[in-house]
Biotite code that builds the C-alpha atoms (Angstrom):
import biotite.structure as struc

atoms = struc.array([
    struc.Atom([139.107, -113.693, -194.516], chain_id="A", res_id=1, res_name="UNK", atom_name="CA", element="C"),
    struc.Atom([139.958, -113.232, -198.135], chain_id="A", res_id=2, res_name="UNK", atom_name="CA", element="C"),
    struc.Atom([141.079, -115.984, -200.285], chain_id="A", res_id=3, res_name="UNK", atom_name="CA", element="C"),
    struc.Atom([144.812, -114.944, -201.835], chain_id="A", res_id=4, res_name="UNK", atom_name="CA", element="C"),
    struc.Atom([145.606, -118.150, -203.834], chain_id="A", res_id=5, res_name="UNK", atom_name="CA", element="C"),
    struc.Atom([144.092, -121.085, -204.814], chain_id="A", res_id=6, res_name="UNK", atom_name="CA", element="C"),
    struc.Atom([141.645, -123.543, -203.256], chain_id="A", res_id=7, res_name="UNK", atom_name="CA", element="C"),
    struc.Atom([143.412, -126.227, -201.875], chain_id="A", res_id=8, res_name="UNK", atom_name="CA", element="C"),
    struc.Atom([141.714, -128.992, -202.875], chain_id="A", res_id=9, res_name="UNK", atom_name="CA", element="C"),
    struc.Atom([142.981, -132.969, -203.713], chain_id="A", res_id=10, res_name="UNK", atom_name="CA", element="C"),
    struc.Atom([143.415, -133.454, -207.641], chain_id="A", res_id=11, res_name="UNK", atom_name="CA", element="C"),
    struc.Atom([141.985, -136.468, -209.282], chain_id="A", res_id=12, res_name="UNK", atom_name="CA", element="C"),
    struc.Atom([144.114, -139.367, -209.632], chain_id="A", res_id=13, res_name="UNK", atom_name="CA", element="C"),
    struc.Atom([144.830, -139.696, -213.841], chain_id="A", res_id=14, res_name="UNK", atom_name="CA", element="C"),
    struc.Atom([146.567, -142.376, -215.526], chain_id="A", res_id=15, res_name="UNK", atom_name="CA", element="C"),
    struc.Atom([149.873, -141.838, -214.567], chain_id="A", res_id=16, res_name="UNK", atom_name="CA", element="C"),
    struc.Atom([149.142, -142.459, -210.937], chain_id="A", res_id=17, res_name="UNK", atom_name="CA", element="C"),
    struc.Atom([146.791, -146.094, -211.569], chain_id="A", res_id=18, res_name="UNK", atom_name="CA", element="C"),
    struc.Atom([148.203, -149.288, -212.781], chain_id="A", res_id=19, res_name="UNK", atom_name="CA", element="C"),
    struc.Atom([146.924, -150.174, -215.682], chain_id="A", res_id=20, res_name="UNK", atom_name="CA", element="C"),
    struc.Atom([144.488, -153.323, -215.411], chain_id="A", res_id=21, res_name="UNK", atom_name="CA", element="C"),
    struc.Atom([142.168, -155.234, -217.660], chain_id="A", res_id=22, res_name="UNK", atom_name="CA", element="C"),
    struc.Atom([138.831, -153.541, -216.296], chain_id="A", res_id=23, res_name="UNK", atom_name="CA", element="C"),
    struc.Atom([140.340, -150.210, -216.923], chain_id="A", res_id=24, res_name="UNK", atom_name="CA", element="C"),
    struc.Atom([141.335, -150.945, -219.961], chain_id="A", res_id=25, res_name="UNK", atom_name="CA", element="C"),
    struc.Atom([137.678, -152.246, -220.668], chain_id="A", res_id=26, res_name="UNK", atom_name="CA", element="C"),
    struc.Atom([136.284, -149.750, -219.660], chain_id="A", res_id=27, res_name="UNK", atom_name="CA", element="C"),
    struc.Atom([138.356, -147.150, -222.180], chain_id="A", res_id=28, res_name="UNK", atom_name="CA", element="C"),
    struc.Atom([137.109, -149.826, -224.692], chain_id="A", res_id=29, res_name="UNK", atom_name="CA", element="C"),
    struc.Atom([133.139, -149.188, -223.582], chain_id="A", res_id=30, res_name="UNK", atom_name="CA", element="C"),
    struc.Atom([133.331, -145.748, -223.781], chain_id="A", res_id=31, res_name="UNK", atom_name="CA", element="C"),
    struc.Atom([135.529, -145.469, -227.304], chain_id="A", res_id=32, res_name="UNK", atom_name="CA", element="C"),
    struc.Atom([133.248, -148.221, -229.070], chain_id="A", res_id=33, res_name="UNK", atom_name="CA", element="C"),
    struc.Atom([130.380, -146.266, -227.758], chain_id="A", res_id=34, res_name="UNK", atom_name="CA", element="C"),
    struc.Atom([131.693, -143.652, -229.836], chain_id="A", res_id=35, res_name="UNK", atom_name="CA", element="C"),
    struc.Atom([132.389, -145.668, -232.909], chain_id="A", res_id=36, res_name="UNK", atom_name="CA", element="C"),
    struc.Atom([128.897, -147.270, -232.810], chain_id="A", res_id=37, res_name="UNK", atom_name="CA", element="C"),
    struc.Atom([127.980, -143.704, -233.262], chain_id="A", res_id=38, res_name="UNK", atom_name="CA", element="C"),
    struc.Atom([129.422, -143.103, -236.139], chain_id="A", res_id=39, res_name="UNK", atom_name="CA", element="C"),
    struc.Atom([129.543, -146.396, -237.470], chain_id="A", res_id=40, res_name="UNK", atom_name="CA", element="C"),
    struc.Atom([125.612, -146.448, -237.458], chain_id="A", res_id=41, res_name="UNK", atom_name="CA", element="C"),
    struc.Atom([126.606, -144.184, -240.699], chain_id="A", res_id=42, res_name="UNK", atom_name="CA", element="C"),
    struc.Atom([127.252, -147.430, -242.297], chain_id="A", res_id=43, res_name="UNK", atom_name="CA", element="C"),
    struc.Atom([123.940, -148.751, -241.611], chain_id="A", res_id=44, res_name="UNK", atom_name="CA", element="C"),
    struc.Atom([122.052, -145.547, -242.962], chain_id="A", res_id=45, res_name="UNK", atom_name="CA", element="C"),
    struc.Atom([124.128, -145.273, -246.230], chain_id="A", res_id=46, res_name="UNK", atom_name="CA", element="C"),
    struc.Atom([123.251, -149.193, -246.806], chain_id="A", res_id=47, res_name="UNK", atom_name="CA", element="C"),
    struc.Atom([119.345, -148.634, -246.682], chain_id="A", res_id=48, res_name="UNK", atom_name="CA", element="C"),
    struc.Atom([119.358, -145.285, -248.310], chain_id="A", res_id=49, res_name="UNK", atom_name="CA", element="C"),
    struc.Atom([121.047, -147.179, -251.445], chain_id="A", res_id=50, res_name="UNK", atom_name="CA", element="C"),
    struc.Atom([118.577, -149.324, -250.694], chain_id="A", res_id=51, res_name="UNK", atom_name="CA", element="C"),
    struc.Atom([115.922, -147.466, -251.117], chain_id="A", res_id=52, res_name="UNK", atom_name="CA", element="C"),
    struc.Atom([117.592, -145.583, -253.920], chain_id="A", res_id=53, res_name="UNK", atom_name="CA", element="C"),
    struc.Atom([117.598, -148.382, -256.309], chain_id="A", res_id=54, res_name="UNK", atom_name="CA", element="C"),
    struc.Atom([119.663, -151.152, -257.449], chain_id="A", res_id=55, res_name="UNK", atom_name="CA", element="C"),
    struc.Atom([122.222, -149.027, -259.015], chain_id="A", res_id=56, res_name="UNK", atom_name="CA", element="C"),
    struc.Atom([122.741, -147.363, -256.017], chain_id="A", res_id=57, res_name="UNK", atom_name="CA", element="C"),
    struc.Atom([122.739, -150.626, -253.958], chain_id="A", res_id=58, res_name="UNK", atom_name="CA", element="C"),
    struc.Atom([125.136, -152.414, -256.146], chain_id="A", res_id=59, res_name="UNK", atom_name="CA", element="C"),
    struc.Atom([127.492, -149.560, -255.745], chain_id="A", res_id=60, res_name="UNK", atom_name="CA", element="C"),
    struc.Atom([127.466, -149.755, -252.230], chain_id="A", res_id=61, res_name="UNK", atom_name="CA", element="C"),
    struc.Atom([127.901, -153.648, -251.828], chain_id="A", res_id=62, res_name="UNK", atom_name="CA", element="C"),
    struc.Atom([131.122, -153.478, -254.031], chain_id="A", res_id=63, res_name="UNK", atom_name="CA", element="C"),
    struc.Atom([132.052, -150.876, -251.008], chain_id="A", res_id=64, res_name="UNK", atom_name="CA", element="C"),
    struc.Atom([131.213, -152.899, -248.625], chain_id="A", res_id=65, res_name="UNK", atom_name="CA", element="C"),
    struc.Atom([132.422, -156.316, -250.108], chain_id="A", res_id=66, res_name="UNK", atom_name="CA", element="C"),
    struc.Atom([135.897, -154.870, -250.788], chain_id="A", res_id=67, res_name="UNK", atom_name="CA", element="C"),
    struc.Atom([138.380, -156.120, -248.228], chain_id="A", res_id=68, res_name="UNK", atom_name="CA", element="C"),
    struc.Atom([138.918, -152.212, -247.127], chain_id="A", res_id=69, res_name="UNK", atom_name="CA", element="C"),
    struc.Atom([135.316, -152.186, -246.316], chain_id="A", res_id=70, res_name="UNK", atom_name="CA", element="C"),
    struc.Atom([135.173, -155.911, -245.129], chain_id="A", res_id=71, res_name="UNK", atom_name="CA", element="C"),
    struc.Atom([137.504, -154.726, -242.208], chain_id="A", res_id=72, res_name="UNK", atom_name="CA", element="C"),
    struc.Atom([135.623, -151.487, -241.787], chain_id="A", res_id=73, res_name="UNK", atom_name="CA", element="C"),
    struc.Atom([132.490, -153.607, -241.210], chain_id="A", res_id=74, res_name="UNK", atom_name="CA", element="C"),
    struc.Atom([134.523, -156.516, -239.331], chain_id="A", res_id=75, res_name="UNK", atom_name="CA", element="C"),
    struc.Atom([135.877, -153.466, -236.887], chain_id="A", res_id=76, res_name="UNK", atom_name="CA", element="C"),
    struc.Atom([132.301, -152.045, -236.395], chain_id="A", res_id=77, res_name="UNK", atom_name="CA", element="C"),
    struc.Atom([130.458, -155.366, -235.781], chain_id="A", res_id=78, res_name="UNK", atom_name="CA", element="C"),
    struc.Atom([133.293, -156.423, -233.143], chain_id="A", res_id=79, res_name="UNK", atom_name="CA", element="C"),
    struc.Atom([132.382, -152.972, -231.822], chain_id="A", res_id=80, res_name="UNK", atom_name="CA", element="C"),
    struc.Atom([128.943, -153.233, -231.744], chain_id="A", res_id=81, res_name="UNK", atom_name="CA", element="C"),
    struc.Atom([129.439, -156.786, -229.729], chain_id="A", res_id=82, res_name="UNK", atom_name="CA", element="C"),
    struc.Atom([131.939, -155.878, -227.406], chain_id="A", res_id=83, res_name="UNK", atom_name="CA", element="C"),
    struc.Atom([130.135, -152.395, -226.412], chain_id="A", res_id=84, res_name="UNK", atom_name="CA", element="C"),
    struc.Atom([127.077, -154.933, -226.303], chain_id="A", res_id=85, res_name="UNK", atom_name="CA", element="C"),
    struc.Atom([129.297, -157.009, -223.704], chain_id="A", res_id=86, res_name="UNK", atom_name="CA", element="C"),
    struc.Atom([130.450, -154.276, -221.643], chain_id="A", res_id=87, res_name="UNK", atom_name="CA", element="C"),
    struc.Atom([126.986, -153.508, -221.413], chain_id="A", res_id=88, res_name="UNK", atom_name="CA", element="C"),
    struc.Atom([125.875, -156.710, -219.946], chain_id="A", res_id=89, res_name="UNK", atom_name="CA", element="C"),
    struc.Atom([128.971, -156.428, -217.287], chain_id="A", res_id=90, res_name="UNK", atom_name="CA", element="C"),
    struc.Atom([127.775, -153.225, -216.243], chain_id="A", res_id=91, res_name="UNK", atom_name="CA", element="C"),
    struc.Atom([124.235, -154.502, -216.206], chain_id="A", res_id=92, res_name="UNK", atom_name="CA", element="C"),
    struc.Atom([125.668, -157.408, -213.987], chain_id="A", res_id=93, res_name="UNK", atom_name="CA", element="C"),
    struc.Atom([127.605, -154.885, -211.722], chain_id="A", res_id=94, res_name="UNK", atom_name="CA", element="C"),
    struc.Atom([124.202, -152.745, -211.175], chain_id="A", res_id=95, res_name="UNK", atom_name="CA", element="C"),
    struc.Atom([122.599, -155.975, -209.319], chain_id="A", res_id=96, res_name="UNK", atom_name="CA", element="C"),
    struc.Atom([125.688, -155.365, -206.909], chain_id="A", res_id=97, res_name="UNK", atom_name="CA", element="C"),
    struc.Atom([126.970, -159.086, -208.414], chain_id="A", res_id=98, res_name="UNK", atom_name="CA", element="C"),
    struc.Atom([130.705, -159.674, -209.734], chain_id="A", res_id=99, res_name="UNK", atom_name="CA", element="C"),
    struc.Atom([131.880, -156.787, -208.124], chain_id="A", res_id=100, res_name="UNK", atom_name="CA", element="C"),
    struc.Atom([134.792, -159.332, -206.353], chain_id="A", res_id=101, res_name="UNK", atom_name="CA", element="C"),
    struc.Atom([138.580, -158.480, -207.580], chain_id="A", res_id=102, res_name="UNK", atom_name="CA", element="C"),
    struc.Atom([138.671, -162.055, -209.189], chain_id="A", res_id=103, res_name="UNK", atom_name="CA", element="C"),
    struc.Atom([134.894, -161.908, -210.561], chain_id="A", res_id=104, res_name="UNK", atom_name="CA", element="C"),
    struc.Atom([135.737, -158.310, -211.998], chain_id="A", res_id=105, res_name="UNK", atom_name="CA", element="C"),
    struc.Atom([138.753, -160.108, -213.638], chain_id="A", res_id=106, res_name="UNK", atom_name="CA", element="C"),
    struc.Atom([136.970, -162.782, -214.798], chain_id="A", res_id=107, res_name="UNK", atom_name="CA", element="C"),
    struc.Atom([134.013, -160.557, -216.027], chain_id="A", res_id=108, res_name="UNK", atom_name="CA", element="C"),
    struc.Atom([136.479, -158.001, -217.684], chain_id="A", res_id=109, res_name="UNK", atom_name="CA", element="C"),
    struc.Atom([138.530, -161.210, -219.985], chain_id="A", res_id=110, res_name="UNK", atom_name="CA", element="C"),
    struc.Atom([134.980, -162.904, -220.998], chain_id="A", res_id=111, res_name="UNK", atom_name="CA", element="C"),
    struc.Atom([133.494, -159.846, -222.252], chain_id="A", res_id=112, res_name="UNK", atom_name="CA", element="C"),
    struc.Atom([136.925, -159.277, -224.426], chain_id="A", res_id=113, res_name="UNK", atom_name="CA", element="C"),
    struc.Atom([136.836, -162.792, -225.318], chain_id="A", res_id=114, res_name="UNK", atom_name="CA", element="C"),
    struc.Atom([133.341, -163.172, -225.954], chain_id="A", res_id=115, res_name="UNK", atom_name="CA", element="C"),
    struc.Atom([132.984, -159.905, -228.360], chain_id="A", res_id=116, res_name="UNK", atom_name="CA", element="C"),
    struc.Atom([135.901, -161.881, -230.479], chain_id="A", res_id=117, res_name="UNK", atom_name="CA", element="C"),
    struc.Atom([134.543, -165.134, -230.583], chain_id="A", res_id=118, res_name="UNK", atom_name="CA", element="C"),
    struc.Atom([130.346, -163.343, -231.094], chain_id="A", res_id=119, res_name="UNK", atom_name="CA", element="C"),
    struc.Atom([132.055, -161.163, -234.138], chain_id="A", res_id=120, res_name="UNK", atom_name="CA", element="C"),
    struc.Atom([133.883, -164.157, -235.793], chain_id="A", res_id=121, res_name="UNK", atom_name="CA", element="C"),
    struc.Atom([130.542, -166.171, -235.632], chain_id="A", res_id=122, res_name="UNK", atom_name="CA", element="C"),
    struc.Atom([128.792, -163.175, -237.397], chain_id="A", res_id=123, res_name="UNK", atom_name="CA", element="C"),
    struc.Atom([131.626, -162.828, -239.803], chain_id="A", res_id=124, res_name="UNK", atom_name="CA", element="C"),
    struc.Atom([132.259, -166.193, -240.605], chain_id="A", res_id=125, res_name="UNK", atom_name="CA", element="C"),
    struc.Atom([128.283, -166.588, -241.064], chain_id="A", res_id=126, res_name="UNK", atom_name="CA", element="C"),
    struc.Atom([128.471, -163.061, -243.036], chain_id="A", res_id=127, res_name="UNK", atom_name="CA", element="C"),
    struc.Atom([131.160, -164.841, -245.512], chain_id="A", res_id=128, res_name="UNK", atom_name="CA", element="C"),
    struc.Atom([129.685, -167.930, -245.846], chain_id="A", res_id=129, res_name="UNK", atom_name="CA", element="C"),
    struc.Atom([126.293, -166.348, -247.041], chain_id="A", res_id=130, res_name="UNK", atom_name="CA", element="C"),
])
C-alpha cells in the first residue's frame, strides 16, 4: 500500500510543552558556555601571541584587557569556563548513575550555579588583588 500523506509519527516535546526547571535551565547554560569557551579561548591566543610578539604588543593588549570593558569580558569568560567546568563534574557524577534523585538533581543543579559564582569571584578577586 502506498503512502499518500505523511508519516504519522509523535513530535518531540519543545519548550513550550516542559516546565521550565533549574536542571533545564543548566543544562542550556552547559551547552551555551561550551560555546563561549570556544570562542573565548580567542582571548587566551591573542594574550600569548602579544606575548610572544614583544612588549609593545603585550602592553597593548593588557590595557585591553585591564579596561573595565575587557575586565567584564574576561570576568564573563572565566565564570564560563567554571561553570561549564561544574556542569561537567554533574554530568560526570550522573554517569556513575549517582544524584540522579529529583531532590539530588536539584541540589546538584543550584551548587554547580552557585559554585561557578563563588570559584569565579575567588579567581577575580585574586586576579585584582595581584
Amino acid at each position: 500500500m502506498a503512502r499518500t500523506g505523511p508519516a504519522e509519527r509523535p513530535l518531540s516535546p519543545h519548550l513550550q510543552i516542559y516546565k521550565p526547571s533549574i536542571t533545564m535551565v543548566m543544562s542550556i547554560l552547559h551547552r551555551i558556555t561550551g560555546a563561549a569557551l570556544f570562542f573565548g579561548t580567542l582571548l587566551l591566543v591573542i594574550a600569548l601571541v602579544a606575548l610572544a610578539s614583544g612588549s609593545s604588543a603585550y602592553g597593548t593588549v593588557q590595557a585591553i584587557y585591564g579596561s573595565i570593558p575587557g575586565k567584564l569580558v574576561l570576568f564573563g569568560y572565566c565564570w564560563a569556563l567554571f561553570h561549564h567546568m561544574c556542569g561537567g563534574i554533574r554530568h560526570f557524577v550522573w554517569d556513575t548513575g549517582a544524584g540522579l534523585e529529583r531532590g539530588t538533581r536539584m541540589k546538584l543543579a543550584w551548587g554547580t550555579l552557585f559554585a561557578s559564582l563563588g570559584l569565579t569571584v575567588l579567581a577575580f578577586a585574586a586576579y585584582l588583588a595581584g
